[in-house]
SESE-610262 format. One line per 2 residues: number of its first residue (from 1); their letters; for each residue x, y, z of N, C-alpha, C, O. Coordinates in pm, whole numbers. Layout:
BEGIN
NUM	A	X Y Z X Y Z X Y Z X Y Z | ...
//
This chain:
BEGIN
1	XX	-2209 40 810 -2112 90 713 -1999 -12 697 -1958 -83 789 | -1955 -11 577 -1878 -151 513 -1720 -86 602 -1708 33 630
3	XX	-1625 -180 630 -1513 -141 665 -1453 -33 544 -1377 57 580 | -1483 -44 433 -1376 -11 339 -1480 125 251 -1440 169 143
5	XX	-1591 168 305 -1667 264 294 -1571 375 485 -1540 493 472 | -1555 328 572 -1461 346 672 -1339 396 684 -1275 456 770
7	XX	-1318 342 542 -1141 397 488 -1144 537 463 -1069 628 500 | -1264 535 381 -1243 715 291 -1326 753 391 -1433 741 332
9	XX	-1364 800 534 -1400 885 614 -1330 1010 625 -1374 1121 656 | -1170 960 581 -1066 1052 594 -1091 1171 430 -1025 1271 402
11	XX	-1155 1137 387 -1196 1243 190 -1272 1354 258 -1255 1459 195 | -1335 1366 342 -1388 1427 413 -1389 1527 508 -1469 1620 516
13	XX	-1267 1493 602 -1179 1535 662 -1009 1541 637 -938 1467 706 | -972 1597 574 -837 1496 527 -689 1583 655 -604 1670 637
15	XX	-722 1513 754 -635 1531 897 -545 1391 921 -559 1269 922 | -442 1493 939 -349 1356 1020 -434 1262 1067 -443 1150 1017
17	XX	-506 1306 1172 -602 1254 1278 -688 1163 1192 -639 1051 1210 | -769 1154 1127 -884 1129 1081 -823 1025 954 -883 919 938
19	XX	-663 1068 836 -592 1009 785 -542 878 866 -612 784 825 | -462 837 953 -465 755 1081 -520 705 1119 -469 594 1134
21	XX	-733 717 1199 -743 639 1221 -787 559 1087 -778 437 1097 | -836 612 958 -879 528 840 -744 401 830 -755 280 815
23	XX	-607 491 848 -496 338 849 -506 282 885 -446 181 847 | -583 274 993 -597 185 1182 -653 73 1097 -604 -40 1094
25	XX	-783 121 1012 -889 1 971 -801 -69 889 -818 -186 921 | -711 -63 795 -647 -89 680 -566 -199 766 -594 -319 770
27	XX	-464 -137 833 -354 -228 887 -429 -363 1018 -407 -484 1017 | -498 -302 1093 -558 -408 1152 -654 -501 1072 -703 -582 1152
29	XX	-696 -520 960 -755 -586 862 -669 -728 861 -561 -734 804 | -722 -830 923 -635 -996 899 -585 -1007 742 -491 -1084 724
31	XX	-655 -917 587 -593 -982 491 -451 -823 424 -387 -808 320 | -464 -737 558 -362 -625 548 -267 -693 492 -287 -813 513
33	XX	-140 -669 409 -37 -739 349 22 -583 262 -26 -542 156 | 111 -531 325 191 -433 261 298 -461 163 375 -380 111
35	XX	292 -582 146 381 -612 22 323 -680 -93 405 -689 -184 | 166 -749 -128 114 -747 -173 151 -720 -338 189 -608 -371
37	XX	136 -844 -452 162 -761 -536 38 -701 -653 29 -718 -775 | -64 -609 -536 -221 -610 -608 -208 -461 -727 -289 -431 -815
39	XX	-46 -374 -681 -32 -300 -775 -8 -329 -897 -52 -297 -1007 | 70 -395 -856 160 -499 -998 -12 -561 -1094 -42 -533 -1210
41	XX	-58 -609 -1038 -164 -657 -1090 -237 -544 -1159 -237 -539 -1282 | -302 -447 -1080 -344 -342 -1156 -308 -274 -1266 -380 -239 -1360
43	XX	-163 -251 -1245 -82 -220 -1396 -98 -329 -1501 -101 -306 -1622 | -107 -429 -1454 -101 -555 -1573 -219 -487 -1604 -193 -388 -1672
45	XX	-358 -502 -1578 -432 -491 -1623 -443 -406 -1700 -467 -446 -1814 | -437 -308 -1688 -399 -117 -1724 -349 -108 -1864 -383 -35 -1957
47	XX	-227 -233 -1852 -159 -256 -1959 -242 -329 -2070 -234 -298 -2189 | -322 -427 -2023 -398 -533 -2159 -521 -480 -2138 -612 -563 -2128
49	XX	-558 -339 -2127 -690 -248 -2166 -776 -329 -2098 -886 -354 -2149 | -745 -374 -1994 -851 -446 -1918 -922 -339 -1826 -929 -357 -1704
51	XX	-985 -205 -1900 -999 -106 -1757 -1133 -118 -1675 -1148 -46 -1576 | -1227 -204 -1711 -1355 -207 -1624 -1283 -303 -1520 -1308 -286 -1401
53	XX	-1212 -383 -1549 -1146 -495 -1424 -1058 -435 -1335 -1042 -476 -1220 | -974 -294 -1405 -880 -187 -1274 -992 -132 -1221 -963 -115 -1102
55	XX	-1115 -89 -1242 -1242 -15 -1181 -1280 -107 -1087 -1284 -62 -973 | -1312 -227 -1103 -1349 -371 -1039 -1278 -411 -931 -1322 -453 -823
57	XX	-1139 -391 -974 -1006 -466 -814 -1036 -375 -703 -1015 -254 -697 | -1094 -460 -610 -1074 -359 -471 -1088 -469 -340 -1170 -552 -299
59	XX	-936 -406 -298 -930 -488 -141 -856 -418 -57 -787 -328 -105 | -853 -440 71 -778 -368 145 -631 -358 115 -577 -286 199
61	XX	-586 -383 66 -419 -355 26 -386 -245 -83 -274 -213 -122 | -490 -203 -117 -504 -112 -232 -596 53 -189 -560 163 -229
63	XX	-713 28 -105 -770 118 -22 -695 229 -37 -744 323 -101 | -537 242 30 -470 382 95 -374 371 -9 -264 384 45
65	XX	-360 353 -133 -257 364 -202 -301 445 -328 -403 440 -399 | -191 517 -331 -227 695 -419 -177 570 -547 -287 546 -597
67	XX	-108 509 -599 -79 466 -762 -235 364 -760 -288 378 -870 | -272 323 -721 -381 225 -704 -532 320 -776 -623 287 -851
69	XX	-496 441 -707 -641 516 -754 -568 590 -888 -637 610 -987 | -439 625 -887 -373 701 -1027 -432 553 -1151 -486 579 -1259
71	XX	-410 436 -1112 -418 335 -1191 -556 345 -1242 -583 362 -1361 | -661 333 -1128 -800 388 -1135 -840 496 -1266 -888 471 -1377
73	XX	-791 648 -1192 -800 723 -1278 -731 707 -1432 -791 789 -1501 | -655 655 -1495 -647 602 -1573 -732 509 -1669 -757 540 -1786
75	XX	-776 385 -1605 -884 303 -1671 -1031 425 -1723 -1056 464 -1837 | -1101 457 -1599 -1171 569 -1610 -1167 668 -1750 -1257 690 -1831
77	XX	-1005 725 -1744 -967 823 -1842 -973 739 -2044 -994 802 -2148 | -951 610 -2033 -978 526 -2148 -1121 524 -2130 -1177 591 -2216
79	XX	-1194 474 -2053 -1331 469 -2089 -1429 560 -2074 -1548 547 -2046 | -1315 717 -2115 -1416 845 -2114 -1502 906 -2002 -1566 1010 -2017
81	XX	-1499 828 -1883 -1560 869 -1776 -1479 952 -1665 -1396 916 -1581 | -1535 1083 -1697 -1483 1217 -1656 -1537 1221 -1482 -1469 1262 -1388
83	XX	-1643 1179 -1476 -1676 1188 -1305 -1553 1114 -1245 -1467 1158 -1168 | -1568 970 -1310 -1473 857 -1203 -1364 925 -1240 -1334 995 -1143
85	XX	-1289 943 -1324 -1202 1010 -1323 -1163 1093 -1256 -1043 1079 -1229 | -1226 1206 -1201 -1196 1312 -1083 -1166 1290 -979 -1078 1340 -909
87	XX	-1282 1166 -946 -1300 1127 -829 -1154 1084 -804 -1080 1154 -735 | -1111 965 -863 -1013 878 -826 -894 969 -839 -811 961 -749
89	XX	-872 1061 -943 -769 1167 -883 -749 1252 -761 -638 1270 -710 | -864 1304 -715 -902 1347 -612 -835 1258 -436 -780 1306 -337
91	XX	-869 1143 -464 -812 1059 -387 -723 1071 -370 -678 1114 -264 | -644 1033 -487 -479 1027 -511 -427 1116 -436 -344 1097 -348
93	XX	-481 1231 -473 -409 1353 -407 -465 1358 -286 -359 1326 -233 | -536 1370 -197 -578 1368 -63 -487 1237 2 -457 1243 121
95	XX	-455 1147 -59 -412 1048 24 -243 1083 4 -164 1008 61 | -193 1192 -75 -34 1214 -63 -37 1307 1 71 1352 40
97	XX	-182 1384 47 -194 1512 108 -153 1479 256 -68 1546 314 | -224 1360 321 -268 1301 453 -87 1255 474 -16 1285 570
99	XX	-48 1175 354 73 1102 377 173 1210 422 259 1181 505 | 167 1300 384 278 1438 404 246 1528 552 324 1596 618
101	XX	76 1492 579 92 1545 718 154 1403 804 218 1463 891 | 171 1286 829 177 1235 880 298 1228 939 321 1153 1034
103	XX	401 1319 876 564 1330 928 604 1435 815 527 1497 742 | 748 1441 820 811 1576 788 948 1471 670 1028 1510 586
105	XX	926 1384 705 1038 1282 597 1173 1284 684 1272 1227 637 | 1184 1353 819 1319 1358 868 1329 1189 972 1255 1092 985
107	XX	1429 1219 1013 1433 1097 1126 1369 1073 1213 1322 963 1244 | 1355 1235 1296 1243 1238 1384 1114 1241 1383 1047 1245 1486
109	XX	1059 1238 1250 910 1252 1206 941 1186 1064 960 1245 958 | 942 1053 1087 935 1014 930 813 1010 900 729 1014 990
111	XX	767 1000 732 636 968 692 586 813 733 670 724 741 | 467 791 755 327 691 792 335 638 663 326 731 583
113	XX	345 546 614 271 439 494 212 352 535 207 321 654 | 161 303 456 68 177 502 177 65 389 224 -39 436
115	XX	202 102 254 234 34 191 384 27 95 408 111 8 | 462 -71 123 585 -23 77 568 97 -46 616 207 -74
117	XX	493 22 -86 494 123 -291 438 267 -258 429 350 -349 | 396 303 -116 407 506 -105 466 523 -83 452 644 -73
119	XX	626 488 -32 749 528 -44 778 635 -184 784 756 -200 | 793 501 -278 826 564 -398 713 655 -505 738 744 -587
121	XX	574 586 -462 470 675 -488 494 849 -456 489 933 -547 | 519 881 -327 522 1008 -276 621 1069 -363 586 1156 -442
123	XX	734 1034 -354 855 1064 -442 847 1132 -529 868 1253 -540 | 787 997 -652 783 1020 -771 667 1131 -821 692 1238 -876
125	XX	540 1079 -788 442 1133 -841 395 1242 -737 287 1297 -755 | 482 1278 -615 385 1395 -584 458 1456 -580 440 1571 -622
127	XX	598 1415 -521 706 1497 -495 801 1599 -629 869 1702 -639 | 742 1471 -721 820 1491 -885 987 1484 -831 1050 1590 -836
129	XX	1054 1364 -783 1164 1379 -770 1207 1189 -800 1123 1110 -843 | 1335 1153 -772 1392 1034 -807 1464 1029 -697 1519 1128 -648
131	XX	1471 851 -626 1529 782 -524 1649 749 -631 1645 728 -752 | 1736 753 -557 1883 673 -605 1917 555 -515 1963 455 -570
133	XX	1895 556 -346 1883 443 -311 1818 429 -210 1748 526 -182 | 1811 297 -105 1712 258 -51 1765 193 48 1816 86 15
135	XX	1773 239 226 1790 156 320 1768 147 450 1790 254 507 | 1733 62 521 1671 2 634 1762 69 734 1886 72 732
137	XX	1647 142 855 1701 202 926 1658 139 1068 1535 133 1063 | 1704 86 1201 1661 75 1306 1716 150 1396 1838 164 1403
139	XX	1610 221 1496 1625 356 1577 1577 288 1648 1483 220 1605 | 1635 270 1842 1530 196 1882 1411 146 1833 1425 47 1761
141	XX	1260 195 1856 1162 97 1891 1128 105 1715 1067 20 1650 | 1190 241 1660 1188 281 1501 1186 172 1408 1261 84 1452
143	XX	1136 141 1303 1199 75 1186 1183 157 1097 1076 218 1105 | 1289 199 962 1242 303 888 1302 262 769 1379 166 777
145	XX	1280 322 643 1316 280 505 1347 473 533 1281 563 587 | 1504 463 451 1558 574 402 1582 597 288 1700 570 264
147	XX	1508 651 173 1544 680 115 1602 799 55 1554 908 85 | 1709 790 -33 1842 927 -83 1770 985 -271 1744 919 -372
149	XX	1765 1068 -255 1700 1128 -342 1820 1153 -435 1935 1121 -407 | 1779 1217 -555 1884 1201 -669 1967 1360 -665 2064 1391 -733
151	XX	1893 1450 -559 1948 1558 -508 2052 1553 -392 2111 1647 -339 | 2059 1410 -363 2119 1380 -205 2071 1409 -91 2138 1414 12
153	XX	1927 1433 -102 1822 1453 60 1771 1315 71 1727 1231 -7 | 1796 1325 200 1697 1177 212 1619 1166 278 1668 1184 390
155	XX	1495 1141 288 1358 1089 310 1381 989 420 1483 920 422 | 1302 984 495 1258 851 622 1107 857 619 1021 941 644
157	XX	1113 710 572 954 638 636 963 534 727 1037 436 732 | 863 579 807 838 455 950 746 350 849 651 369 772
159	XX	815 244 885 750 126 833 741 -3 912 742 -122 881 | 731 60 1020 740 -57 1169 609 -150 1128 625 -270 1106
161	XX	502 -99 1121 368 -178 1101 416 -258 923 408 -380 936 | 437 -239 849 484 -321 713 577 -449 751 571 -569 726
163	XX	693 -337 849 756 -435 838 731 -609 978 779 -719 1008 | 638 -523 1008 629 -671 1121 509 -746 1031 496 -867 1046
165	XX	440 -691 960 357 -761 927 405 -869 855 357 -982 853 | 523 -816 782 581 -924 685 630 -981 762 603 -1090 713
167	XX	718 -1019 901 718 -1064 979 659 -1232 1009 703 -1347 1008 | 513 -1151 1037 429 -1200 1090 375 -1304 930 308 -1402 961
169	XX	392 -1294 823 342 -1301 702 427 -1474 728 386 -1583 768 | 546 -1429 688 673 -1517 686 631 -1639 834 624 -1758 804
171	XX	613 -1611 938 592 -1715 1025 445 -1809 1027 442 -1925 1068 | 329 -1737 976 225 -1764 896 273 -1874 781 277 -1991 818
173	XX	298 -1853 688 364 -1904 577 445 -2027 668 392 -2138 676 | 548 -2004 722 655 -2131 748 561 -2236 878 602 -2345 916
175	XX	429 -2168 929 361 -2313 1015 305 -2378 909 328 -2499 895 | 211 -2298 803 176 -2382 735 249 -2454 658 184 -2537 596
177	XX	352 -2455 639 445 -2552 563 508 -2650 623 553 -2744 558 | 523 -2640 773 540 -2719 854 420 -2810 891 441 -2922 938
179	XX	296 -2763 870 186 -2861 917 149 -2907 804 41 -2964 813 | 200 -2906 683 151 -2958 585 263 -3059 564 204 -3158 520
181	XX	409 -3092 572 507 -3153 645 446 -3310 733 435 -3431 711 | 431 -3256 790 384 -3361 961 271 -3421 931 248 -3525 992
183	XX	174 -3373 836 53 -3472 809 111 -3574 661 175 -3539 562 | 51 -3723 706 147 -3852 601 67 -3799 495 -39 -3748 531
185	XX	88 -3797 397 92 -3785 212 -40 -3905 259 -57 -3997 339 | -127 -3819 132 -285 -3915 142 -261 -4022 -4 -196 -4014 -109
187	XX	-340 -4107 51 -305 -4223 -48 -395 -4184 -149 -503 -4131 -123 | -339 -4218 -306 -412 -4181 -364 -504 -4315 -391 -458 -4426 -365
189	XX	-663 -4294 -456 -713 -4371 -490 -683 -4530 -563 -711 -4648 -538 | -619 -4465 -653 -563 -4629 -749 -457 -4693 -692 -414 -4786 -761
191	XX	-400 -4675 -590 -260 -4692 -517 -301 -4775 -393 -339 -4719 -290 | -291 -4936 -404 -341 -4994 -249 -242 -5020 -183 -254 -5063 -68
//
């Protein structure tokens, strides 16, 4: 079974438990990247009626993300196909279902994301509500994004795994720029 046939084990079961370990596969994935801009991409597409190519995009950075399959269900919904369509709604909602067992939005139980953009995903489209603002919380071993709702409640997501990854992204990024640095500039051909 493909890793990413692994992901949706949780459609099946849709448990904290079973929601979790499908994240496990997602975030331990070497091309995991929670900041990723593969949504952004999808909407482009979405936008220039490109919808067999939003049906087509699929990688792990997109897997656990409820706008990713809303984007889905969309293309689907232009090209009249009522099955895929369900399906990918279906998702959507099981994966804001899983996201909402995963914590309570307080301090002490913030919500699980995998990806910055279910922050505002949950919010908007499941919650039907509006962020006014947005800020970084460290609780001991915690890292959390708080966001203040346009009612003045505010939301906590643990985003310890996002945020080290980017971390980890950023020091990735700055060796290779350093080892690309330290090796001499190749001579070009016509140049003796």
């Amino acid at each position: 079974m493909k890793t990413y046939e692994k992901v949706f084990e949780f459609l099946t079961d849709p448990t904290k438990e079973t929601f979790l370990k499908c994240r496990e596969l997602v975030i331990s994935n070497t091309e995991y990247d929670p900041y990723s801009e593969d949504i952004e991409n999808l909407q482009d597409l979405l936008n220039e009626g490109k919808f067999e190519e939003v049906i087509q995009y699929v990688n792990v950075n997109i897997l656990l993300s409820p706008r990713a399959h809303i984007c889905k269900y969309f293309a689907y919904k232009e090209l009249g196909d009522e099955k895929g369509r369900n399906i990918e709604m279906t998702i959507a909602q099981l994966i804001f279902d899983c996201l909402e067992k995963t914590g309570d939005g307080t301090k002490d139980s913030p919500y699980m994301i995998t990806r910055i953009s279910d922050e505002r995903d949950l919010i908007r489209h499941h919650f039907n509500k509006q962020d006014v603002s947005q800020s970084l919380v460290k609780d001991g071993d915690k890292i959390m994004d708080v966001l203040t709702l346009d009612d003045g409640t505010q939301l906590y997501f643990d985003i310890k795994v996002p945020y080290q990854r980017l971390a980890f992204s950023f020091n990735k990024r700055n060796e290779q720029a350093e080892n690309k640095e330290e090796k001499p500039p190749k001579k070009k051909w016509w140049k003796f």
